[in-house]
C-alpha positions as CSV (number, residue, x, y, z in Angstrom):
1,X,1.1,-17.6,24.4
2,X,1.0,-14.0,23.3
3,X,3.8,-12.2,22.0
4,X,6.5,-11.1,24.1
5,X,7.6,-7.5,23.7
6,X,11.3,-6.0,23.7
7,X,12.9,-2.6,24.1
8,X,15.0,-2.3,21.4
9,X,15.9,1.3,22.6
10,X,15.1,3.7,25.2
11,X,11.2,3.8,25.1
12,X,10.3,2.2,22.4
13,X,9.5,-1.8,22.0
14,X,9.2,-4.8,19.6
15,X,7.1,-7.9,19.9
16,X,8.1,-10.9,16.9
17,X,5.1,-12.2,14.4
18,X,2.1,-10.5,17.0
19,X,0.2,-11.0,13.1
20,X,0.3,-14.2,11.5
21,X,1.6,-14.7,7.7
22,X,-1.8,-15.8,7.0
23,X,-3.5,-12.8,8.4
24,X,-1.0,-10.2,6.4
25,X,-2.0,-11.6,3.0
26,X,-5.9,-11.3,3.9
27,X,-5.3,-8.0,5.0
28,X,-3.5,-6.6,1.7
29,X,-5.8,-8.5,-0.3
30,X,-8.7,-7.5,1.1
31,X,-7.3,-3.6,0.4
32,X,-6.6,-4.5,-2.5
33,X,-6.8,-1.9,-5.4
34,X,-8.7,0.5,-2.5
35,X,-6.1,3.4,-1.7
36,X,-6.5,6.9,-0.7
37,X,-4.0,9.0,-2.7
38,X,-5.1,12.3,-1.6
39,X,-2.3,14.7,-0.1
40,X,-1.3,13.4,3.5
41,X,-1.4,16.5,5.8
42,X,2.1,15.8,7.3
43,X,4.2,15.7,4.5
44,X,2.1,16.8,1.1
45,X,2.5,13.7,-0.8
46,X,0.2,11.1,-1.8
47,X,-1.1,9.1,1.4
48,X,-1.6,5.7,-0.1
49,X,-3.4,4.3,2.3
50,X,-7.1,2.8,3.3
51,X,-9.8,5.0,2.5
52,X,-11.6,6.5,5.7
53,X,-15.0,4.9,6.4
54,X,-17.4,5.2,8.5
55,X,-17.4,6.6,12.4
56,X,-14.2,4.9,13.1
57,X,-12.0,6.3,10.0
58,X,-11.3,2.8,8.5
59,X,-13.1,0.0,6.5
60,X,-15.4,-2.6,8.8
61,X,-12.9,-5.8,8.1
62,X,-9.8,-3.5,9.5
63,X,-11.5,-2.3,12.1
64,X,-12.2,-5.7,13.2
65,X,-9.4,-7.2,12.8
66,X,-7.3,-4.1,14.8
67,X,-9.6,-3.8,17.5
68,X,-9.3,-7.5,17.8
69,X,-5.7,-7.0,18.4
70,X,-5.8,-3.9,20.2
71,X,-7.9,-5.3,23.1
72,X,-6.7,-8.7,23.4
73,X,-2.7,-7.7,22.8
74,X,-1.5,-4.4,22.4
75,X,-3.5,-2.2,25.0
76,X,-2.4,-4.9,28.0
77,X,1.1,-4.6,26.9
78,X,1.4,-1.3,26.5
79,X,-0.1,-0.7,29.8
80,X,1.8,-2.6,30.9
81,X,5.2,-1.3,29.3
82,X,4.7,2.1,30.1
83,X,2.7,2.1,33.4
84,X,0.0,3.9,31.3
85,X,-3.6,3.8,33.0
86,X,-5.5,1.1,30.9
87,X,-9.0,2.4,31.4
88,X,-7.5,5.8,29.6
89,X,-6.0,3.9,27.2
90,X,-9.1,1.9,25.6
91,X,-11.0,5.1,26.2
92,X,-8.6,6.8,23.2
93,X,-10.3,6.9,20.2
94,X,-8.7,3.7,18.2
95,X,-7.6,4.5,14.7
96,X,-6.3,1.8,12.8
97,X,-5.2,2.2,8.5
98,X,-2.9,0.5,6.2
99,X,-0.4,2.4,4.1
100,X,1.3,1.4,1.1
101,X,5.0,2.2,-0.1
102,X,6.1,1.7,-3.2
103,X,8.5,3.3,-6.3
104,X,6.5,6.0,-7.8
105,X,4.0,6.0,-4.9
106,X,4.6,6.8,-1.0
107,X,8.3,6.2,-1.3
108,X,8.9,6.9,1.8
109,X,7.9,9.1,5.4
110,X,9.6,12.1,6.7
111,X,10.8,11.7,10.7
112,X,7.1,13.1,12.2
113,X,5.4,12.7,15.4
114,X,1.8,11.7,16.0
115,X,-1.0,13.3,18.0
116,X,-1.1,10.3,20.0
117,X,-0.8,8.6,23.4
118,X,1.1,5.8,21.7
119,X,1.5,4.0,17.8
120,X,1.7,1.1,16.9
121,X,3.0,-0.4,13.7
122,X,3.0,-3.7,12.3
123,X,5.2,-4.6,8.8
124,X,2.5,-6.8,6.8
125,X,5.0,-7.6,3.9
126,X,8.0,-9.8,4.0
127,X,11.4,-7.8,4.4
128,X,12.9,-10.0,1.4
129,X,10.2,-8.4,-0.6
130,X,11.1,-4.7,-1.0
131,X,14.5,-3.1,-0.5
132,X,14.7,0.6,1.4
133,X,11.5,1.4,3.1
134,X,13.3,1.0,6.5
135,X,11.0,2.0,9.3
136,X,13.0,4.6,11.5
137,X,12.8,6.3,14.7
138,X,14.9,9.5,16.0
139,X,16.8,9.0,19.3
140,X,15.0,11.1,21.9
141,X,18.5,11.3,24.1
142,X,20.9,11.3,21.1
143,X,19.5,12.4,18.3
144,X,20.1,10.0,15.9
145,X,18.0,8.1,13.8
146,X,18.1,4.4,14.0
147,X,16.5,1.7,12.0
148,X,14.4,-0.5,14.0
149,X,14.0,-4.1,12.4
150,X,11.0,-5.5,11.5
151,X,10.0,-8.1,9.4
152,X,6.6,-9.7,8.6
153,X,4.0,-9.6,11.3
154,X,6.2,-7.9,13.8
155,X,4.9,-4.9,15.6
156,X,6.3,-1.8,17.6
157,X,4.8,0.3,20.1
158,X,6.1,3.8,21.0
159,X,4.6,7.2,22.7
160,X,3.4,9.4,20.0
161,X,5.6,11.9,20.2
162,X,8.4,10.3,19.4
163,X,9.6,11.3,16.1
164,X,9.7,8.4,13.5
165,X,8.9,7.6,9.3
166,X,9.8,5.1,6.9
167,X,13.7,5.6,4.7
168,X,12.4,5.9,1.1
169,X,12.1,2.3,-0.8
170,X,14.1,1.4,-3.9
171,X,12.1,-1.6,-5.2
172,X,9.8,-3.8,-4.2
173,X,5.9,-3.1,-2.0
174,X,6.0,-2.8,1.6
175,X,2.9,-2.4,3.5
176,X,1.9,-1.8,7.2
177,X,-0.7,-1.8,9.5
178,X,-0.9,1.6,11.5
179,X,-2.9,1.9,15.0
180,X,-3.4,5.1,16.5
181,X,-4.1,5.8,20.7
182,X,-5.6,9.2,19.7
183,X,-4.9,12.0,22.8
184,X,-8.5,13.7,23.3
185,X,-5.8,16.7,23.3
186,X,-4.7,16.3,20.1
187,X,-7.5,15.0,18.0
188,X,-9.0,17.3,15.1
């Protein structure tokens, strides 16, 4: 049974361990010492996070494994979630990476929106595991920032343009898994 996803505010939704614990440790340690620290566009600071290969921006294994996902879980659902036309959906260009946050790394993510249709996230690292490094989102209607809670293998899905980052970490490595809808409109 797939996962079941949740608004947990206006627009924006969670599903509960859509990646297994088993599949989170492959994927970090297949990374593993591979990180592209060259100045993220968005916010100037190291990006710390998979090196771009190929024609789809990411190594072959993550690829893989997120387009694996991507078809058989998150493009239905969101779909689905947002009465988005499918057929546009898996024609987006698919971008998955992994980022990496640390002390004296990425710390952290400024609130920032993305060129896409939709994001989706999924924490690969136990929340017992690294302290801070609260994913975040800015309330479209309210304007204020609330922390949505993830733990390991849990994944959200929101429109792109909703304005969102990660609250700096104070100990600890958290990692993600990153997917981007591209919008033909915004692409570079």
């Amino acid at each position: 049974m797939s996962p079941q996803f949740e608004e947990v505010f206006k627009d924006v939704h969670v599903a509960k361990k859509v990646i297994s614990v088993d599949e989170c440790r492959y994927l970090i340690a297949k990374v593993g010492n591979a990180w592209d620290t060259q100045e993220e566009p968005v916010d100037k600071k190291p990006l710390w996070q998979t090196y771009e290969y190929g024609p789809h921006k990411a190594p072959a294994f993550l690829y893989g494994f997120a387009t694996h996902l991507s078809k058989s879980l998150l493009i239905p659902a969101i779909a689905n979630l947002y009465q988005f036309d499918e057929a546009k959906l898996k024609a987006a260009t698919f971008w998955p990476f992994m980022r990496k946050y640390f002390v004296g790394g990425r710390e952290g993510f400024k609130l920032h929106p993305d060129p896409t249709y939709f994001t989706a996230l999924a924490l690969l690292t136990e929340k017992t595991q690294f302290s801070g490094g609260n994913f975040m989102m800015r309330d479209r209607f309210y304007k204020k920032k609330k922390v949505v809670d993830l733990d390991l293998g849990d994944c959200v899905v929101f429109r792109g343009p909703h304005k969102h980052g990660v609250l700096p970490i104070t100990s600890g490595i958290r990692h993600s898994l990153n997917m981007f809808y591209w919008n033909p409109k915004e692409e570079n």
